[in-house]
ZAZA-95313 format. One line per 8 residues: for each residue y, z, x of C-alpha. Coordinates in Angstrom, 2 decimals, always signed. Layout:
<pts>
Y/Z/X ~ ...
</pts>
This chain:
<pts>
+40.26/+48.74/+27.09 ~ +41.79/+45.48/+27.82 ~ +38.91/+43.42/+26.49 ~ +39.18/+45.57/+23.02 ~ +42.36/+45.24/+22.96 ~ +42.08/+41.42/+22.90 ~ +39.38/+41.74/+20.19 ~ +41.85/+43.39/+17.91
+44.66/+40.86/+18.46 ~ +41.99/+38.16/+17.15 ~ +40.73/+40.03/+14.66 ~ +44.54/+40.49/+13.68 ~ +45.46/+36.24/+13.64 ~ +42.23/+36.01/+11.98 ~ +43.33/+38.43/+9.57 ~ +46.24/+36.26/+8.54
+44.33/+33.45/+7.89 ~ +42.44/+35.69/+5.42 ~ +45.33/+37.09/+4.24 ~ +46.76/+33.48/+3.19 ~ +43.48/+31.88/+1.83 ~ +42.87/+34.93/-0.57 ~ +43.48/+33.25/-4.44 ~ +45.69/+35.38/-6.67
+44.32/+37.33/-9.33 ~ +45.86/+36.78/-12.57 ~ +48.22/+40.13/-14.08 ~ +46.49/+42.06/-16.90 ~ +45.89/+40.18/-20.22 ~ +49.29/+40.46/-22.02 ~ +49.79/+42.25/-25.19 ~ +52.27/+40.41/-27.59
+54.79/+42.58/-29.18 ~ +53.76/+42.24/-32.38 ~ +50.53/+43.67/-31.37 ~ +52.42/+46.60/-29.24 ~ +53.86/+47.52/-32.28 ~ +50.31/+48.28/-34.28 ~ +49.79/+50.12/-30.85 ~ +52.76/+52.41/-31.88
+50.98/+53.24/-35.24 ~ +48.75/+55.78/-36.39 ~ +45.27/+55.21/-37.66 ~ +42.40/+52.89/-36.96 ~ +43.11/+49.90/-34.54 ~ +41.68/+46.43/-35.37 ~ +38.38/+46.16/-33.25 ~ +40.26/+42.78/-31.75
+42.99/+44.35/-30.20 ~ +41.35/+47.97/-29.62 ~ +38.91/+45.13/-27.08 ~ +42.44/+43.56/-25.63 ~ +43.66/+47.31/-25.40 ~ +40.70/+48.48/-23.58 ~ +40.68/+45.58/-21.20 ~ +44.24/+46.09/-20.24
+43.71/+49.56/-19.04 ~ +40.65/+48.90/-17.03 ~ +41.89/+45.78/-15.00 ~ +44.00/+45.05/-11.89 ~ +46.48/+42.95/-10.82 ~ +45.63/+41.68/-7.25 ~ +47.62/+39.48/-5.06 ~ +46.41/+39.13/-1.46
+49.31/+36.59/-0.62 ~ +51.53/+38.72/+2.02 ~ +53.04/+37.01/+4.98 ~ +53.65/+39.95/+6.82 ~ +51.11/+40.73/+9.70 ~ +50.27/+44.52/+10.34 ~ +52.85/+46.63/+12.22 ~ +50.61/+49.18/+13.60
+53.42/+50.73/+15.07 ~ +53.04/+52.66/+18.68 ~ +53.04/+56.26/+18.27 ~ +53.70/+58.43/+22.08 ~ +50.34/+60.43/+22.35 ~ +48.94/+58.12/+19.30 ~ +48.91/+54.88/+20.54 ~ +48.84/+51.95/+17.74
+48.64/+53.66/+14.06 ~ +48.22/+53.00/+10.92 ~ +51.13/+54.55/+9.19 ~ +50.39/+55.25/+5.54 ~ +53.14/+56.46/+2.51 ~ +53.09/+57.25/-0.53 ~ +55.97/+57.59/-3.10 ~ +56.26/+58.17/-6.96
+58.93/+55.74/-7.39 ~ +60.24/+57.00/-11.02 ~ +59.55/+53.62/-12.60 ~ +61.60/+51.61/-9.92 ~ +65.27/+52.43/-11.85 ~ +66.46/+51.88/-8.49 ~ +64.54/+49.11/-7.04 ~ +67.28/+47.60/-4.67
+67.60/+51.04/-3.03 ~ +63.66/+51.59/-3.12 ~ +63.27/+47.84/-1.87 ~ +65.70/+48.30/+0.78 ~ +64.44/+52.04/+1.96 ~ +60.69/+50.28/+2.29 ~ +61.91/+47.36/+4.35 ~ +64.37/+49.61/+6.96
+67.02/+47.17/+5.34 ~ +70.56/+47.00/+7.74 ~ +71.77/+47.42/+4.01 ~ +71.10/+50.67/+3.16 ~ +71.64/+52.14/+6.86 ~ +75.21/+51.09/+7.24 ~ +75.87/+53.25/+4.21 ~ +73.77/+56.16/+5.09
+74.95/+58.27/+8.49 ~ +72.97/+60.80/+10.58 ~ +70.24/+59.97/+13.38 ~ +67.65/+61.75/+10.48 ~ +68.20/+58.83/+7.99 ~ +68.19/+55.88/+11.06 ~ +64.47/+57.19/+12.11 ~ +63.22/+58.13/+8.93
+63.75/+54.38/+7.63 ~ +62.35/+52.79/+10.73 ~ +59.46/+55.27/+10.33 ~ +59.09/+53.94/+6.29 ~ +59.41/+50.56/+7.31 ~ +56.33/+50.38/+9.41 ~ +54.47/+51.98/+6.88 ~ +51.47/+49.04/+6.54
+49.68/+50.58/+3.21 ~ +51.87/+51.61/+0.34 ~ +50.45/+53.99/-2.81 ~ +53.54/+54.13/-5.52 ~ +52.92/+55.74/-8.53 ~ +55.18/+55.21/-12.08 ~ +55.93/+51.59/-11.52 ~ +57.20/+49.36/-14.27
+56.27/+46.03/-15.48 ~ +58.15/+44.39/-18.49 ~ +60.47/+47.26/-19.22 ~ +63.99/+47.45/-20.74 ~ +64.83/+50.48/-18.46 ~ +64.08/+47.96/-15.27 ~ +65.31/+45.42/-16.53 ~ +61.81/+43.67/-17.22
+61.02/+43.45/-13.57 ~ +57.37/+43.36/-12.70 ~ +58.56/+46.23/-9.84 ~ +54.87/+45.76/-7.76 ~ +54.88/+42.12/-7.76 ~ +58.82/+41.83/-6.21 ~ +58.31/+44.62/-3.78 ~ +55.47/+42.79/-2.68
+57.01/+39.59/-1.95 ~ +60.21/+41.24/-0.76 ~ +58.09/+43.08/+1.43 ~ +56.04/+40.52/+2.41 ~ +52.62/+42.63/+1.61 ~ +49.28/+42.32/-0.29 ~ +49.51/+44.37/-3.74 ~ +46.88/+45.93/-6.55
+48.89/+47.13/-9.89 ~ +46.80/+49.18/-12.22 ~ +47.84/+50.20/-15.73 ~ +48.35/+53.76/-16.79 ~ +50.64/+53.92/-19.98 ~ +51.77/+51.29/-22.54 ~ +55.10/+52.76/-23.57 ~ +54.77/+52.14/-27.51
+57.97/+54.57/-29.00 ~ +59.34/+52.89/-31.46 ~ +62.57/+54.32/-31.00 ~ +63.40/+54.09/-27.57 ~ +60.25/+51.53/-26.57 ~ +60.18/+48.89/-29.40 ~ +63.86/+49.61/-31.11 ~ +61.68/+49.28/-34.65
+63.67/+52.87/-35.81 ~ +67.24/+53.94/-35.87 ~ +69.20/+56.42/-33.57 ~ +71.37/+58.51/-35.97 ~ +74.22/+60.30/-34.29 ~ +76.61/+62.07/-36.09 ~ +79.61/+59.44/-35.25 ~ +78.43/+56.20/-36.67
+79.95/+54.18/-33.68 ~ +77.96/+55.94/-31.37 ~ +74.82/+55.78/-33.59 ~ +75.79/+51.93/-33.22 ~ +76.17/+51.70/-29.38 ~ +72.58/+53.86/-28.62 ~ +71.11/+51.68/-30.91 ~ +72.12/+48.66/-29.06
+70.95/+50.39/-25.76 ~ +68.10/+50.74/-27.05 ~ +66.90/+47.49/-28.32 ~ +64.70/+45.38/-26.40 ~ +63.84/+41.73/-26.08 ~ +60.74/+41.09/-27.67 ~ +60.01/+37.95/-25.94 ~ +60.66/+39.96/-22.59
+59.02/+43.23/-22.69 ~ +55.73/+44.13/-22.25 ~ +56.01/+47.89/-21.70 ~ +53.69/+48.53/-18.91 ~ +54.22/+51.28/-16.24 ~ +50.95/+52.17/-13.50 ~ +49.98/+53.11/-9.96 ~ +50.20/+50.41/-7.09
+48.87/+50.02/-3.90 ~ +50.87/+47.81/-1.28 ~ +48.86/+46.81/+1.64 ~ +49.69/+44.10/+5.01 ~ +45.63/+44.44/+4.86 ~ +43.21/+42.80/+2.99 ~ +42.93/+44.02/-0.61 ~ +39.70/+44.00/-1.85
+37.21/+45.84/-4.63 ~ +39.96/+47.23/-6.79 ~ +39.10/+49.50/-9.65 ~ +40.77/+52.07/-11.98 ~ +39.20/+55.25/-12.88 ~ +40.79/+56.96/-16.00 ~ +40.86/+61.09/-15.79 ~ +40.36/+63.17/-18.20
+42.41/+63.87/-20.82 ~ +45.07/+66.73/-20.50 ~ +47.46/+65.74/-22.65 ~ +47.46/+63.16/-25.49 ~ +50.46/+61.12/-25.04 ~ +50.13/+59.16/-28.30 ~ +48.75/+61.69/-30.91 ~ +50.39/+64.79/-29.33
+54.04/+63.31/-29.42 ~ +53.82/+61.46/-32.32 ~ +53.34/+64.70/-34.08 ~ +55.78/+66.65/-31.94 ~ +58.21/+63.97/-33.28 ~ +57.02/+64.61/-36.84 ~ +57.39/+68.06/-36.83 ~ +61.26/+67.53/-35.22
+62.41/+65.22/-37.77 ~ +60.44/+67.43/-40.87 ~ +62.54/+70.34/-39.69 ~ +65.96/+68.65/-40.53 ~ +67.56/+72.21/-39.27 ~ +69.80/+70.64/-36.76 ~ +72.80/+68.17/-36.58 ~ +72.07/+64.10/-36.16
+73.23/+64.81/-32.42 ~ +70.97/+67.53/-31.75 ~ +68.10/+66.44/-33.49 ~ +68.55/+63.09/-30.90 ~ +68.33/+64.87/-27.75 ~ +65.29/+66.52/-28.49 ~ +63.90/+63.70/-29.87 ~ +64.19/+61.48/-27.05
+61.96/+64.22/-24.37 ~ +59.16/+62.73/-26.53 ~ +57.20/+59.71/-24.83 ~ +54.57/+57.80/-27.07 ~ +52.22/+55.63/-24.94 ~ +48.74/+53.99/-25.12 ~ +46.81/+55.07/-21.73 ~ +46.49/+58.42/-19.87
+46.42/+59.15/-16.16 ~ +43.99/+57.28/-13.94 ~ +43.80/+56.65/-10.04 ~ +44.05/+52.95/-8.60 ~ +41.25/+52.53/-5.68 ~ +41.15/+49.64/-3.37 ~ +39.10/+48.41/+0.23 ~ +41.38/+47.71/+2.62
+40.06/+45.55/+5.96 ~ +41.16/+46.98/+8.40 ~ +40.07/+45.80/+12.32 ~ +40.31/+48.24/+15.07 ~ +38.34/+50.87/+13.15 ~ +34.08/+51.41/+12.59 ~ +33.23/+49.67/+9.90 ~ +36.99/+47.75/+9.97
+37.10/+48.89/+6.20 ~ +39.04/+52.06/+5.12 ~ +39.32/+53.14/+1.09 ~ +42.74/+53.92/-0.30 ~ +43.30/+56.05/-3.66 ~ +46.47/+56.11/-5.68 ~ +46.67/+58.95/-7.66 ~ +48.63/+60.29/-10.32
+47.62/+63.06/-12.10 ~ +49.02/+65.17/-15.25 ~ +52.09/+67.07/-15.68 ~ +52.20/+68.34/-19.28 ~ +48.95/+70.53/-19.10 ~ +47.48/+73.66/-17.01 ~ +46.31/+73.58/-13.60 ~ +42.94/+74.09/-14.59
+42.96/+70.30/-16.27 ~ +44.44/+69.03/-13.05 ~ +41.40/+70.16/-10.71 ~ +39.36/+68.58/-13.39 ~ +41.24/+65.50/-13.08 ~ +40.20/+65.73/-9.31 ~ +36.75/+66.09/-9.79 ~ +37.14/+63.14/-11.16
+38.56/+61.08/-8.55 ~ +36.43/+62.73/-5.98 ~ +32.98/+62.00/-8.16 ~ +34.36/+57.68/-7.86 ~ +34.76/+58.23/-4.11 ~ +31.93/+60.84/-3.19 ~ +29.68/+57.31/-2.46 ~ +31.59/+55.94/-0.13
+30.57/+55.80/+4.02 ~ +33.65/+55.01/+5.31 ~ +37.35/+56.75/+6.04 ~ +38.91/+56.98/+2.50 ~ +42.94/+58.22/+2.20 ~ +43.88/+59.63/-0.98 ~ +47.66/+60.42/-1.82 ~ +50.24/+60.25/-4.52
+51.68/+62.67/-7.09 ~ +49.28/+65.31/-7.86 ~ +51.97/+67.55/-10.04 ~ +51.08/+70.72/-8.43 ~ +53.88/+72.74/-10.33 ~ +52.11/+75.51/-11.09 ~ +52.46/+75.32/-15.14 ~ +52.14/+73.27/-17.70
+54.92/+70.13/-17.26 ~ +57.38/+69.31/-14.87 ~ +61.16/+70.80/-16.04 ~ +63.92/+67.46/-16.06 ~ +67.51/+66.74/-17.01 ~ +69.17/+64.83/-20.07 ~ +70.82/+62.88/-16.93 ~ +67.73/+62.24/-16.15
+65.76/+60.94/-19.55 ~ +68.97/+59.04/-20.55 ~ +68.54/+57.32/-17.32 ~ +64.81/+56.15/-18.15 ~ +66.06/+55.05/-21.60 ~ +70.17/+53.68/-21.23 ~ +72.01/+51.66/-18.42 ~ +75.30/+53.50/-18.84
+73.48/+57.04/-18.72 ~ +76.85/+58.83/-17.00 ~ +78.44/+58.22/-20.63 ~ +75.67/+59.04/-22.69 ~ +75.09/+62.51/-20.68 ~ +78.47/+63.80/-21.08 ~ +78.52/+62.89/-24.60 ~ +74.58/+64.99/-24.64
+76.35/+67.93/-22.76 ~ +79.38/+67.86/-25.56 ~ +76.76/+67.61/-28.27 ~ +75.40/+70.88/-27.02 ~ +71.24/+71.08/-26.21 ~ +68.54/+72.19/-28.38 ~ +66.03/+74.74/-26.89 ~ +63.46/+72.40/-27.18
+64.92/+70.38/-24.68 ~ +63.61/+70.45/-20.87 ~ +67.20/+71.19/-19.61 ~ +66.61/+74.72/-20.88 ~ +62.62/+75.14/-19.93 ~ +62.14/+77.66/-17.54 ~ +61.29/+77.23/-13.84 ~ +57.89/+75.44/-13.70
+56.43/+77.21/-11.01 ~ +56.18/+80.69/-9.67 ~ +59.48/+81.27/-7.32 ~ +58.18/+82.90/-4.84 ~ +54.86/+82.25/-2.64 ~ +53.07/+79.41/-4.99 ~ +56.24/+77.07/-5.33 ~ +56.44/+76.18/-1.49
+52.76/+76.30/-1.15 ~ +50.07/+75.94/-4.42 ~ +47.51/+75.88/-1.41 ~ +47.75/+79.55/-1.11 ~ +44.92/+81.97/-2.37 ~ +44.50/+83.07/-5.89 ~ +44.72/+86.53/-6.26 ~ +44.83/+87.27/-10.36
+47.84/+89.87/-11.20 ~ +48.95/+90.64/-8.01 ~ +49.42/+86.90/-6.70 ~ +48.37/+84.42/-9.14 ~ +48.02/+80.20/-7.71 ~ +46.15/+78.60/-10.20 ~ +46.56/+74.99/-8.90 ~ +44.25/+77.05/-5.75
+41.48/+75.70/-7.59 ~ +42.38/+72.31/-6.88 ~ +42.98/+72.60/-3.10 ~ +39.24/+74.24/-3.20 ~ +37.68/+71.50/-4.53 ~ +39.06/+69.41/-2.16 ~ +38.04/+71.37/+0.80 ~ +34.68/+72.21/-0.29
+34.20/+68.53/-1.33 ~ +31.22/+66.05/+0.92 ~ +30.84/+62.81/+0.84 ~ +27.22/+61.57/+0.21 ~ +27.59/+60.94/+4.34 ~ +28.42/+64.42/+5.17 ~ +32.04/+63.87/+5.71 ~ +34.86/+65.82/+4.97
+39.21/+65.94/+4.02 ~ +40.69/+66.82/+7.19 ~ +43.02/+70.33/+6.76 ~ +43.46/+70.84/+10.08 ~ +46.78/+72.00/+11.36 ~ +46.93/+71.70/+14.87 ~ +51.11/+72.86/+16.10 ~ +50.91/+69.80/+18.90
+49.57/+67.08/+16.22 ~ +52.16/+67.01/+14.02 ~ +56.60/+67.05/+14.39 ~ +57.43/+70.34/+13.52 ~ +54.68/+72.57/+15.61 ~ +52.96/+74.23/+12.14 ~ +49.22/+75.45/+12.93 ~ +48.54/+76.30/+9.32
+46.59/+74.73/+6.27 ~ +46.72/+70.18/+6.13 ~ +50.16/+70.69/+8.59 ~ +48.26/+67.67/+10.12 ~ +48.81/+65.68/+6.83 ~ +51.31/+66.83/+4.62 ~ +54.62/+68.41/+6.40 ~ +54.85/+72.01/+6.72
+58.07/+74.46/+6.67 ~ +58.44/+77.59/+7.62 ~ +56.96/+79.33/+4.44 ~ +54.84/+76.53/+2.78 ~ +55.20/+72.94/+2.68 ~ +58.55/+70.73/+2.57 ~ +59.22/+69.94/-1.40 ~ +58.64/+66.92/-2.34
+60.24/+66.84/-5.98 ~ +63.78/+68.14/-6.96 ~ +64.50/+69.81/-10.19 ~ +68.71/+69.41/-10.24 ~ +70.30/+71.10/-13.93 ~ +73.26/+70.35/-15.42 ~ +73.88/+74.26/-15.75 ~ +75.32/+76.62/-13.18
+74.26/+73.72/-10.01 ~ +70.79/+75.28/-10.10 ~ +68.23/+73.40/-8.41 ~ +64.63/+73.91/-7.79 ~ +62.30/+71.88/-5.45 ~ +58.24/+71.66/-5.50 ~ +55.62/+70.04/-3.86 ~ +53.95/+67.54/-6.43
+52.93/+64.84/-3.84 ~ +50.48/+64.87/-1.36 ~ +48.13/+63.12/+1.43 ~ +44.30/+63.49/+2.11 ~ +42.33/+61.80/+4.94 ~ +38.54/+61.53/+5.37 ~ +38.27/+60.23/+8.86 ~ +35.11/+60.83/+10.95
+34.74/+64.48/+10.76 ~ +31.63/+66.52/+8.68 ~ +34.18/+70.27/+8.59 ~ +37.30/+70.34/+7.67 ~ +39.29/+72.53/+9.86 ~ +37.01/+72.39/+13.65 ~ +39.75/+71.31/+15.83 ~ +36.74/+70.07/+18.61
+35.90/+67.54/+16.12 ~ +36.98/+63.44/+16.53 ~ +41.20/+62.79/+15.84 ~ +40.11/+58.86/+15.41 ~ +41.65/+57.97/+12.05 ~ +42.71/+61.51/+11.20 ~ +46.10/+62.44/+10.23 ~ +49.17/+62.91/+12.28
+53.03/+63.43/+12.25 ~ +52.88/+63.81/+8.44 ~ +57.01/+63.51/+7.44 ~ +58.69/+64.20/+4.21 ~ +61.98/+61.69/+3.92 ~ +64.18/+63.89/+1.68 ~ +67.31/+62.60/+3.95 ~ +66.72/+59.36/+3.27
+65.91/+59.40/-0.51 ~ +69.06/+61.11/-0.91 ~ +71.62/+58.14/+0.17 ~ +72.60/+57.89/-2.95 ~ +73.85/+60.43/-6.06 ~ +71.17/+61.81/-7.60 ~ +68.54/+60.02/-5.04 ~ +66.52/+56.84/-4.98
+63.99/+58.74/-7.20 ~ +63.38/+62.21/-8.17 ~ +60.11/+62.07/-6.01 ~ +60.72/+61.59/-1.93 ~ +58.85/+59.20/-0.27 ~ +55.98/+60.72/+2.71 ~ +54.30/+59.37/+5.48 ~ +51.17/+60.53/+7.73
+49.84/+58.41/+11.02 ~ +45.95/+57.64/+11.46 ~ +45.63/+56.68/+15.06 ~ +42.65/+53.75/+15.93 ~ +41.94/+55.82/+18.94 ~ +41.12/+58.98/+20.37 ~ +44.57/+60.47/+20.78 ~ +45.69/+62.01/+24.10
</pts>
């Protein structure tokens, strides 16, 4: 044991050396603005930029230049880990809480209380591989920030970026049309909300994988289309202003649910190196999938993902938000898509609630999922009429799923391999409660305090192991202690993001 142990420590220095040698990869070719704007336009592209279009979408942004050696923090009954989270990040509107949340900062702990919050950051913070989904780049919500590339350096990690939308309104995107209001001063203010800088803004938003590993062999692979979020809202926002049946105010609101962008949902894939495992290479998949369609078009989307993988001979960890709501699109706030869209969002939602709300706005939608056994756990069995799941279908394609190898996801639950003693279904990877799984997503309306709370996100290991539930199988690289950090996210109002950060533990050896 001694002797291996010494092998990994080299492998580990000479890891660093790797780490610092690796080039950077130049950021995805950049689309001027006067070209994003024939992006936000009906009809046939020119051939010239539907190529630059194309080529955007299907590269990655790589920078193996982290300074930060592996944690592999010591787990009792583990041993040395490697501690994996994901976290849909809501487009990084509050990066210095996110950035200080993923580095344990002293920052954000003196202002949060309660032995919960101390562990769960020190737990985050040795996290050594990272899958974020909705992350910004060139934004006027973030402030233009290229999120992935700051955390990375903040963080002192390895990143891959991949792009899923280019966010083309021109409304609230380009600030090439005109927010009427019914008070002309306010009309005036929006507008200059709104407006971007064209020499700043580059409207990109993707999935990311942070890594203190070796990032290597990225590539995106684009799902199938479940919703069309250019032609589909264009002509939702057609229809609205063809209606003219409400007030300036009204009409507003519900136009600004509507998101026009270039792209569609895709997963971000990546080889880590990784020493102290067979093989010393492990596959990591950050996926988001859709949320404005039925959960038939979301297993679809998996088969997808699973098809790019199925190949692969090695341990592969898939997470991120899979949008398992149960319906067709996730329910939201005006607070909340005033905030994606306006700095001063407090003012501009009490002036929305004054207004009054259209039905067509989300704030009204009913609850997205069914309230009773398939909210707190869509892994549950489908029984038509008397019981309905119908994201089931997606959970059965992922345990029926092989790899060309013979391996298998792990859904083990075993009450003595993870922190809160659940035997049931992936307890092992994704943190049970007494009825179903922890939430992972929370739904808070401005009417009557009502608040709802889902599971959308999700971990999936493929360790060593050819069935996915025989507890007398290997625990090498197989998930453990899965947590869900809802104490933490919530430091602040309204949270970090509207998503809550999880973590699982592979272990490099047999555990006790």
């Amino acid at each position: 044991m001694k002797n291996r142990v010494s092998v990994i420590v080299l492998s580990l220095v000479a890891l660093s050396a790797t780490i610092a040698a690796e080039p950077a990869v130049a950021p995805p070719v950049a689309l001027r603005f006067d070209e994003l704007v024939a992006l936000s336009q009906k009809g046939v592209l020119d051939p010239a930029l539907e190529n630059k279009l194309k080529t955007v979408l299907e590269s990655t942004t790589v920078e193996n230049s982290g300074d930060d050696p592996p944690h592999r923090p010591l787990v009792p009954g583990l041993g040395r880990v490697l501690r994996i989270a994901a976290w849909n990040v809501n487009h990084g509107l509050n990066y210095d809480q996110i950035r200080m949340a993923l580095s344990g900062s002293d920052e954000l702990s003196r202002s949060a209380s309660g032995p919960s919050i101390q562990s769960q950051l020190r737990i985050l913070r040795d996290a050594d591989v990272i899958l974020l989904s909705e992350v910004d780049l060139g934004v006027k919500r973030t402030d233009y920030h290229d999120i992935a590339r700051e955390l990375a350096h903040a963080l002192g990690m390895n990143y891959a970026f991949g792009v899923e939308f280019i966010e083309v309104d021109r409304l609230e995107d380009l600030g090439l049309e005109t927010a009427k209001l019914d008070d002309p001063v306010l009309s005036r203010q929006m507008n200059d909300q709104l407006r971007p800088d064209p020499a700043l803004y580059r409207g990109l938003e993707g999935n990311v994988i942070l890594s203190r590993y070796p990032i290597r062999n990225t590539r995106i692979v684009r799902l199938p289309i479940c919703h069309d979020w250019f032609e589909t809202e264009l002509t939702a926002i057609s229809a609205l202003e063809k209606g003219k049946r409400m007030a300036a105010n009204k009409l507003f609101l519900a136009r600004i649910e509507k998101e026009v962008r270039r792209g569609g949902r895709m997963a971000l894939i990546a080889d880590l190196t990784i020493p102290g495992i067979p093989g010393e290479t492990a596959t990591v998949v950050s996926v988001h999938l859709e949320n404005k369609c039925k959960p038939g078009c979301r297993a679809e989307q998996m088969e997808a993902v699973l098809a790019a993988v199925r190949g692969i001979n090695h341990p592969v960890i898939l997470g991120g938000d899979f949008n398992t709501t149960g319906t067709d699109g996730t329910s939201t706030t005006i607070r909340r898509e005033l905030m994606q869209r306006v700095k001063n969002y407090e003012f501009w939602a009490m002036q929305a609630l004054k207004w009054g709300t259209p039905a067509g706005l989300p704030l009204l939608a009913s609850a997205p999922v069914t309230y009773f056994r398939t909210y707190k756990d869509p892994t549950s069995f489908n029984v038509p009429v008397v019981s309905g799941n119908k994201e089931a279908k997606l959970f059965r394609k992922l345990e029926g799923f092989r790899f060309a190898d013979g391996r298998a996801f792990d859904f083990r639950g075993d009450e003595d391999r993870n922190l809160h003693g659940r035997s049931r279904t992936l307890a092992n990877s994704n943190q049970r409660t007494g009825k179903g799984f922890e939430p992972t997503f929370t739904l808070k309306r401005d009417f009557g305090g009502l608040v709802g709370r889902y599971k959308l996100d999700w971990m999936f290991v493929s360790p060593f192991i050819t069935e996915t539930r025989r507890a007398d199988m290997s625990y090498i690289f197989a998930p453990h202690n899965p947590l869900t950090m809802r104490d933490l996210n919530n430091t602040i109002e309204d949270g970090i993001s509207d998503h809550v950060p999880i973590t699982v533990d592979l272990p490099f050896e047999e555990p006790e």
